[in-house]
C-alpha positions as CSV (number, residue, x, y, z in Angstrom):
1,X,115.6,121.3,64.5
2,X,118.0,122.8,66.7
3,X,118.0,123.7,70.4
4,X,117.7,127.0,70.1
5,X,114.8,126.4,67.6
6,X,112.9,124.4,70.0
7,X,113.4,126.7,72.7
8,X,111.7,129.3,70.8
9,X,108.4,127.5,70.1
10,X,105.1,127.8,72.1
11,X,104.7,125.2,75.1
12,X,102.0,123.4,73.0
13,X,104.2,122.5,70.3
14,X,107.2,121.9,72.2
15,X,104.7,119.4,74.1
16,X,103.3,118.3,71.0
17,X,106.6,117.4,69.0
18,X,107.6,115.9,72.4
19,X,104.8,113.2,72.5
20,X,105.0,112.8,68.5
21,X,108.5,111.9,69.7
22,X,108.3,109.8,71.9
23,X,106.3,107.4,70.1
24,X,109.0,106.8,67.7
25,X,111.3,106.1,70.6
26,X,108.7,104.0,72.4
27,X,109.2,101.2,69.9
28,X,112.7,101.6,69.1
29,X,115.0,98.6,69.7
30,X,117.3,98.3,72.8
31,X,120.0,98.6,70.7
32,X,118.6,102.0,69.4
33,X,117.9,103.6,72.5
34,X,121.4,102.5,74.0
35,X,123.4,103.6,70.9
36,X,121.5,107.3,71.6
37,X,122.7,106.7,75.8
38,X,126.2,106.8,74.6
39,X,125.8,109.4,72.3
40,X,124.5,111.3,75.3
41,X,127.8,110.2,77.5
42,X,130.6,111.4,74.9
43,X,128.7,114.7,74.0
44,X,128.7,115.3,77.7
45,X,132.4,114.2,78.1
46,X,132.9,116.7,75.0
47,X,131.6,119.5,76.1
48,X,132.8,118.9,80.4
49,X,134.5,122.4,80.0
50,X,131.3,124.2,78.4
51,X,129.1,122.9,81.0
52,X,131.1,123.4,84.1
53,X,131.5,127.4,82.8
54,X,128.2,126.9,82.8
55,X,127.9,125.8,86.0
56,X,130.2,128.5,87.4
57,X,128.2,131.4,85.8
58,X,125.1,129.8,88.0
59,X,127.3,129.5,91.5
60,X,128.1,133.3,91.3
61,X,124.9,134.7,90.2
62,X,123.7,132.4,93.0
63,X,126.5,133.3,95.6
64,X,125.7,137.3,94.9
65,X,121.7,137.1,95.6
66,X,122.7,134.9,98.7
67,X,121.0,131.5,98.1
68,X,120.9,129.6,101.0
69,X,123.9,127.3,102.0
70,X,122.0,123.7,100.8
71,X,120.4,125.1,98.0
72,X,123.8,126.5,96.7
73,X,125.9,122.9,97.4
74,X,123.1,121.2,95.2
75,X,123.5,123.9,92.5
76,X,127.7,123.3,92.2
77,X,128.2,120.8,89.5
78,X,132.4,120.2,89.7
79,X,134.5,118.1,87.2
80,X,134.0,115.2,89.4
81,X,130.2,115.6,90.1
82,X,129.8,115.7,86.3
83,X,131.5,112.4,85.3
84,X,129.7,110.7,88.5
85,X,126.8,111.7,86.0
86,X,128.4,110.7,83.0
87,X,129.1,107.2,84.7
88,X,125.4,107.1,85.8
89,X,124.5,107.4,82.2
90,X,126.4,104.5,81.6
91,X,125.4,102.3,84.0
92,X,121.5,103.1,82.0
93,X,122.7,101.7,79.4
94,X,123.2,98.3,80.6
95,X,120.5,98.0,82.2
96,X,118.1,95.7,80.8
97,X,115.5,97.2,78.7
98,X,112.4,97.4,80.8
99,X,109.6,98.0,77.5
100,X,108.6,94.6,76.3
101,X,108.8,92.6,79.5
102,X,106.3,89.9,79.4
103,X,105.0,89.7,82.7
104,X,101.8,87.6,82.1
105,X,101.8,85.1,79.5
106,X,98.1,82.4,79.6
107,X,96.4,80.6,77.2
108,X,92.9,81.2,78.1
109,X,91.2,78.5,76.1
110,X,92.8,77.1,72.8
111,X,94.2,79.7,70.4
112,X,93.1,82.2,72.8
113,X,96.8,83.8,74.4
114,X,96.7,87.2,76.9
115,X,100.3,88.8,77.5
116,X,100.6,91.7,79.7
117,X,104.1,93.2,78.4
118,X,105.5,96.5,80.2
119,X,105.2,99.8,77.7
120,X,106.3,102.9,78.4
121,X,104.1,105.9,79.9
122,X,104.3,108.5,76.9
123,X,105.9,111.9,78.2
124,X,107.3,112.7,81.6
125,X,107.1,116.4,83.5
126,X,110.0,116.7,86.0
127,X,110.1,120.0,88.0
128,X,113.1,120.4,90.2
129,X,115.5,123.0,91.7
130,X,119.3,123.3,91.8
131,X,120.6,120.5,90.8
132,X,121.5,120.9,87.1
133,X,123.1,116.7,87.1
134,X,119.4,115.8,87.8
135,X,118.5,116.7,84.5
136,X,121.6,114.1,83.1
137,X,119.9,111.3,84.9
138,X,116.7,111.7,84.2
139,X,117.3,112.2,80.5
140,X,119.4,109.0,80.3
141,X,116.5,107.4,82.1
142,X,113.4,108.7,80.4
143,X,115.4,107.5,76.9
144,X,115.9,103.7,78.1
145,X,112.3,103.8,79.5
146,X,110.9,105.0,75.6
147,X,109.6,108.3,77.1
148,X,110.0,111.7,76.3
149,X,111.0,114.1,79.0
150,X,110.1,118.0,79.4
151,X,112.5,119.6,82.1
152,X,111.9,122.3,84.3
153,X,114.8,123.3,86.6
154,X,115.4,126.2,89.2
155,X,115.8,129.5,87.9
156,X,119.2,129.3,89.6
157,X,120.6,126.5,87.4
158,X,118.9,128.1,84.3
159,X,122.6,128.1,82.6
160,X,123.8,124.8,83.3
161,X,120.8,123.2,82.2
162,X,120.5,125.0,79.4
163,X,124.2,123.8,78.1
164,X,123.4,120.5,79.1
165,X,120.4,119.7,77.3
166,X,121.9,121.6,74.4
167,X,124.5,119.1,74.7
168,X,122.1,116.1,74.8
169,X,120.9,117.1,71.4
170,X,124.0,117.1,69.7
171,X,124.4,113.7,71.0
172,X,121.0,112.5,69.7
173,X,121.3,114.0,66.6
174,X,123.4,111.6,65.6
175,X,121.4,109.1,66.8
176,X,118.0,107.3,65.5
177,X,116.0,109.6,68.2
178,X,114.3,112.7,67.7
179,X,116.2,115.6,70.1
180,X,112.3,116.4,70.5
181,X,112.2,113.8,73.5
182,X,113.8,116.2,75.5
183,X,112.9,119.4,76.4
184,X,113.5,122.1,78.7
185,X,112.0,125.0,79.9
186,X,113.2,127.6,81.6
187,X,110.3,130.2,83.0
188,X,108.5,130.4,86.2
189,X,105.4,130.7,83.9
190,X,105.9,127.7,81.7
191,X,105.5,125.9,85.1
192,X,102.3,126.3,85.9
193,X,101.7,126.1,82.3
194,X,103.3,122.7,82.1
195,X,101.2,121.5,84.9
196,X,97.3,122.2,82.5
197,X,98.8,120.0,79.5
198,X,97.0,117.0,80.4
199,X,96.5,115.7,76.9
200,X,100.5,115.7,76.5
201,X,102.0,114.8,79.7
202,X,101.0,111.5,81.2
203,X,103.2,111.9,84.5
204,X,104.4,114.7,86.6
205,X,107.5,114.5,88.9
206,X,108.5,117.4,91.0
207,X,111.8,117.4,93.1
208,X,111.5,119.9,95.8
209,X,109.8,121.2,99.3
210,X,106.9,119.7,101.0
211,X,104.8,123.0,99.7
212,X,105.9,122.5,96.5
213,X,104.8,119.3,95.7
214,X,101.4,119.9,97.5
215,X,101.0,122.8,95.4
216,X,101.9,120.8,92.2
217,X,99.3,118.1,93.3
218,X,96.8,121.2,93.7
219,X,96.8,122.7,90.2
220,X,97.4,119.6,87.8
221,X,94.9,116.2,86.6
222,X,98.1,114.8,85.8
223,X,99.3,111.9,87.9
224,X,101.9,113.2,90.2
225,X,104.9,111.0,91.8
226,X,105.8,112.6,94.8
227,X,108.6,113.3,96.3
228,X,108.7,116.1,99.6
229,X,110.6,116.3,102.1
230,X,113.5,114.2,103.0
231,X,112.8,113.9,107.0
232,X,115.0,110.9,107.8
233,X,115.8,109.6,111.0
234,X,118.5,107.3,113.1
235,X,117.3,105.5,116.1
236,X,119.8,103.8,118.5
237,X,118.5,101.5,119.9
238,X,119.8,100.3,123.5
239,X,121.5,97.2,122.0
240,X,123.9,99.5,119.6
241,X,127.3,98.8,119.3
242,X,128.4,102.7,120.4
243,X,131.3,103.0,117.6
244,X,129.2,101.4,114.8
245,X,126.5,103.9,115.5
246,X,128.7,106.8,116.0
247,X,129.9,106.1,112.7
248,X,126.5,105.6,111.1
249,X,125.4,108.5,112.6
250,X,128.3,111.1,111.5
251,X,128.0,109.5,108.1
252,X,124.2,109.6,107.4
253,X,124.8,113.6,108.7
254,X,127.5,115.1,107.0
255,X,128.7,112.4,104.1
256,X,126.3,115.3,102.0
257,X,124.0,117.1,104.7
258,X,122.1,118.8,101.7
259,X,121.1,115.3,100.1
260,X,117.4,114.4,100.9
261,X,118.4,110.8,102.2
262,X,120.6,112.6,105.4
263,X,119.6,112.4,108.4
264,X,117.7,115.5,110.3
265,X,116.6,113.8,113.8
266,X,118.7,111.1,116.1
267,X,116.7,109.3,118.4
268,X,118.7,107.8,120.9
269,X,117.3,105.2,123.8
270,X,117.3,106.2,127.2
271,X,119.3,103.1,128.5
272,X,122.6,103.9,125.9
273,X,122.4,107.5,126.3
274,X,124.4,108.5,128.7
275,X,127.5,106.5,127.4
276,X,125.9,107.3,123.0
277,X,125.7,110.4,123.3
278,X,129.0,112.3,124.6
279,X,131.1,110.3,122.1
280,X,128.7,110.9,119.0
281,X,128.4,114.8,119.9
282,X,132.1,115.1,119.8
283,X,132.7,113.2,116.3
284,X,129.9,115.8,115.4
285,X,130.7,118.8,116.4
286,X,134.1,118.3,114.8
287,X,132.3,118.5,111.9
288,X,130.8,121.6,112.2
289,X,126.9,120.1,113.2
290,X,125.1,122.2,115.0
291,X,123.1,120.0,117.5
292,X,119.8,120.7,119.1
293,X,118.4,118.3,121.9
294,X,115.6,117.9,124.2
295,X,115.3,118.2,127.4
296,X,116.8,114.6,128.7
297,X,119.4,114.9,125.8
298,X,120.6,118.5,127.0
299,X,120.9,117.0,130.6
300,X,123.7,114.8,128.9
301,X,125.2,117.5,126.2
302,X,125.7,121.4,126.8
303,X,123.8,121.9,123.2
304,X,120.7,124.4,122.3
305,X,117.2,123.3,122.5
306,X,115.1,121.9,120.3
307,X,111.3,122.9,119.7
308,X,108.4,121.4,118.3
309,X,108.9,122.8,114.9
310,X,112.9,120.6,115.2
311,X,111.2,117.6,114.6
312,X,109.6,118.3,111.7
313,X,112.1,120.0,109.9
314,X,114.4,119.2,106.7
315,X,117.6,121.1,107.7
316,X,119.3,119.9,104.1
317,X,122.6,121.6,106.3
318,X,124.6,120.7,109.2
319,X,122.3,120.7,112.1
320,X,120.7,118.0,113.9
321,X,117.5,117.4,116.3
322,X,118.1,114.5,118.9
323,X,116.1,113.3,121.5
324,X,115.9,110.8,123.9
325,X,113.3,107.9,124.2
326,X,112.5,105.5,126.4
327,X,111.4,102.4,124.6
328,X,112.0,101.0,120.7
329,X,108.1,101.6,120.2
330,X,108.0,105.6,121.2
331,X,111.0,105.7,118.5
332,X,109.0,104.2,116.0
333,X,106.0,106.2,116.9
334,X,107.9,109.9,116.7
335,X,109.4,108.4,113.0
336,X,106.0,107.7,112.2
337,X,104.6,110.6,113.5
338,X,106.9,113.2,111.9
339,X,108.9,111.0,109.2
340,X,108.5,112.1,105.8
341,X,108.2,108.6,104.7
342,X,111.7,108.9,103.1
343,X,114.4,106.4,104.9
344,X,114.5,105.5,108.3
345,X,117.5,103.4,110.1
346,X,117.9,101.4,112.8
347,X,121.4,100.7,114.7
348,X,121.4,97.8,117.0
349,X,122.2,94.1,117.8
350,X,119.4,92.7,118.6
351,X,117.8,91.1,115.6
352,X,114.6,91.3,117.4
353,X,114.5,94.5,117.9
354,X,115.7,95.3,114.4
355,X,112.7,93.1,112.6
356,X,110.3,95.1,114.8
357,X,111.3,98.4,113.4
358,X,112.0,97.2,109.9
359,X,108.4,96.2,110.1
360,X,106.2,98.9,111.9
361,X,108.4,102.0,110.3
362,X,105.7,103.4,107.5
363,X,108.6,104.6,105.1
364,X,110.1,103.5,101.6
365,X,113.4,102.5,102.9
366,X,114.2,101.1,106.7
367,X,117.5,99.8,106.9
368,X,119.4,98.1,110.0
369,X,123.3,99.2,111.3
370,X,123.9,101.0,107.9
371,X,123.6,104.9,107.1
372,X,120.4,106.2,105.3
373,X,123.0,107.4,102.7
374,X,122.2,104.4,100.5
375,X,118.6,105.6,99.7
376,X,119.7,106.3,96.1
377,X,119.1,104.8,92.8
378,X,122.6,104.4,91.6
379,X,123.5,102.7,95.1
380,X,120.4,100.3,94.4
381,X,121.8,99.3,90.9
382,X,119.3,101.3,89.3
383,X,122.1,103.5,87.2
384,X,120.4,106.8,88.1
385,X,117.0,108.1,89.6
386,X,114.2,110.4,88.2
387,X,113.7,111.0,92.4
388,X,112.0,109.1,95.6
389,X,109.0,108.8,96.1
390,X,107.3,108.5,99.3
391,X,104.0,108.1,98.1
392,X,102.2,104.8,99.7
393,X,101.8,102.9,96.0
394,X,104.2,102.2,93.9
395,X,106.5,103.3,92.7
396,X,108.0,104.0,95.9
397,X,111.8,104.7,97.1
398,X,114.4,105.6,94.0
399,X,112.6,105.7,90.9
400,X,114.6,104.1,88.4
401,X,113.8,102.6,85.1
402,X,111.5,100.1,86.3
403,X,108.6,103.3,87.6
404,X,109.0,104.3,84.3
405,X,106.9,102.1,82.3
406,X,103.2,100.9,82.8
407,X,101.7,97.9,81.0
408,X,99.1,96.8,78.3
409,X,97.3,93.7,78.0
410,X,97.3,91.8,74.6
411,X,95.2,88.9,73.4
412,X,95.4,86.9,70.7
413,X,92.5,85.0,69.2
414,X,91.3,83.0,65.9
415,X,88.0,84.4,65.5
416,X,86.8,83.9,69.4
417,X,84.2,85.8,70.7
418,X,83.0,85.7,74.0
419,X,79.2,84.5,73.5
420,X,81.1,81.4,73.4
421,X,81.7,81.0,77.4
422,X,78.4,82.1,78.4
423,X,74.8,80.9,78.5
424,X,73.6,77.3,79.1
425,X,76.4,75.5,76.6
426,X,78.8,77.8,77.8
427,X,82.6,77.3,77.2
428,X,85.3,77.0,80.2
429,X,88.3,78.6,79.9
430,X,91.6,76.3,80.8
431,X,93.9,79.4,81.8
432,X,97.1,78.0,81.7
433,X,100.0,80.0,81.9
434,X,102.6,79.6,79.5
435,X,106.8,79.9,79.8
């Protein structure tokens, strides 16, 4: 069946086929799976000129309704971007295969032998906005996993998406796996619609605002993985090194300001301030970031205000909240207070110091003298990312292939039943684990 045959079929059946899918590809062999992953890469390389017209057909219909700024530099998908992607689903493919893990394998009693081996979760619901090389990674992903995918992007990446998963299945048609495993939609009403098909879709994971997500976790019984805001923080600490954390600082805020792993707030101890923060504004403002401060910070720098509503806000842009504090702990209680749970840094040379924040900060990543920047599946080794998740249990941080699967229990018997080990002659079990 061809894309555009797919595309015309009722979101039941699309989520049907998808699941009937999937269960082919579920028990496919490594080999199988990575055979389709490059298929995927060379029908991507194939069609680079397709796909960036694409692309370009998105930027200006999204330039003329005025999109904001962020929104816009997620949606451009350039000749580099795309083979960043391309690499990404690469890297997937040598990964290790993470179906068929055995993570538990104990004789119970004679003859009687549990496994639990990993398996994957079935289908896979992944809302997100403008960023059409999302829907490369988390293809490449959801096929070395064994699940099928349905996609859902922004209305202002309709086209990009659209010649990118068309592309996908030309490169799994020549493959052992079904095109079927992924799908996109492409409707504001599909959705909502998306979000009632319970008996199809085992996991939902939506990639955008705060209110998004909340409203996604309002109107489905599917599982959701959740990924909001991106409210990340630096804190320099009094025992900084000033260039290190000047260059920390200007990296982890314009490296990509639109990236949910930049930083939005710099907290800043009172003791360094004075000699931090002159130095650190000017490297800034050279690069266009507009700086906001409170009231001890704008005693130091000539720079706007900043309100209540500062410190709980994803700019996704060139502007920055800092503020002044007087101890390591009231840094790590504004984090915790208005952190998103995303990625949280500390820059300092006090190990002490540095162990007490790694350990009280409530967020998936916490990292010491190095820019939040590195929150990000292929920077972990993970190839690519389905998105972060700030939820408390896991998965949390960049999703890679390993939040992809679940796990099953197996035992195997000769005729055991359990009246055996119970009552007054009751048999013990020896429960010995097993290489």
């Amino acid at each position: 069946m061809t894309a555009a045959q797919i595309a015309s079929l009722p979101l039941m059946t699309i989520a049907q086929q998808t699941r009937q899918a999937a269960r082919k590809l579920a028990v496919l062999s490594t080999e199988g799976k990575n055979k389709a992953i490059e298929a995927i890469a060379q029908a991507l390389e194939l069609a680079t000129n397709e796909i960036l017209a694409a692309n370009a057909a998105d930027c200006q219909a999204a330039a003329t309704a005025g999109i904001p700024k962020p929104l816009y530099n997620r949606l451009k998908l350039d000749e580099a971007k795309l083979k960043a992607a391309i690499a990404g689903v690469r890297d997937v493919g040598k990964l290790p295969d993470p179906v068929g893990a055995v993570q538990i394998h104990r004789q119970l009693d004679d003859g009687l032998i549990l496994k639990r081996l990993t398996c994957s979760l079935g289908v896979l619901g992944v809302i997100f906005e403008a960023r059409p090389d999302a829907a490369i990674q988390i293809s490449a992903l959801a096929i070395k996993s064994g699940n099928g995918v349905i996609l859902k992007g922004g209305q202002e990446a309709v086209r990009s998406c659209e010649a990118i998963v068309r592309t996908i299945h030309q490169g799994l048609a020549k493959t052992a796996v079904d095109p079927a495993v992924v799908q996109l939609l492409t409707t504001r009403e599909e959705t909502l619609a998306l979000l009632q098909l319970d008996q199809y879709v085992d996991l939902i994971i939506p990639r955008g605002s705060n209110s998004f997500v909340r409203f996604v976790q309002d109107n489905t019984r599917i599982p959701v993985l959740g990924h909001a805001e991106g409210i990340c923080h630096l804190y320099v600490d009094k025992a900084a090194d000033i260039a290190t954390a000047v260059e920390i600082a200007v990296d982890a805020k314009t490296h990509y300001p639109a990236a949910c792993n930049a930083i939005e707030t710099l907290l800043v101890h009172l003791s360094i301030a004075p000699a931090f923060l002159p130095p650190v504004a000017r490297a800034l403002q050279e690069r266009n970031v507009e700086l906001r401060g409170d009231e001890q910070t704008r005693a130091i720098l000539d720079i706007a205000a900043a309100t209540e509503t500062d410190w709980a806000t994803e700019y996704s842009d060139l502007m920055l909240s800092v503020k002044i504090v007087d101890s390591l702990e009231a840094a790590i209680a504004h984090i915790n207070s208005y952190g998103s749970g995303h990625t949280d840094a500390i820059a300092t040379e006090d190990p002490d110091a540095a162990a007490t924040f790694l350990a009280q900060v409530d967020a998936a990543g916490v990292y010491h003298n190095c820019s939040t920047r590195f929150a990000d599946g292929f920077r972990y080794g993970f190839g690519a990312e389905v998105g972060i998740s700030t939820q408390k249990m896991p998965p949390r941080g960049p999703v890679g292939l390993e939040g992809l699967v679940t796990y099953k229990y197996q035992i195997t018997g000769s005729g055991h039943i359990a009246a055996t080990y119970t009552g007054e002659n009751a048999k013990s079990f020896n429960h010995k684990d097993l290489d």
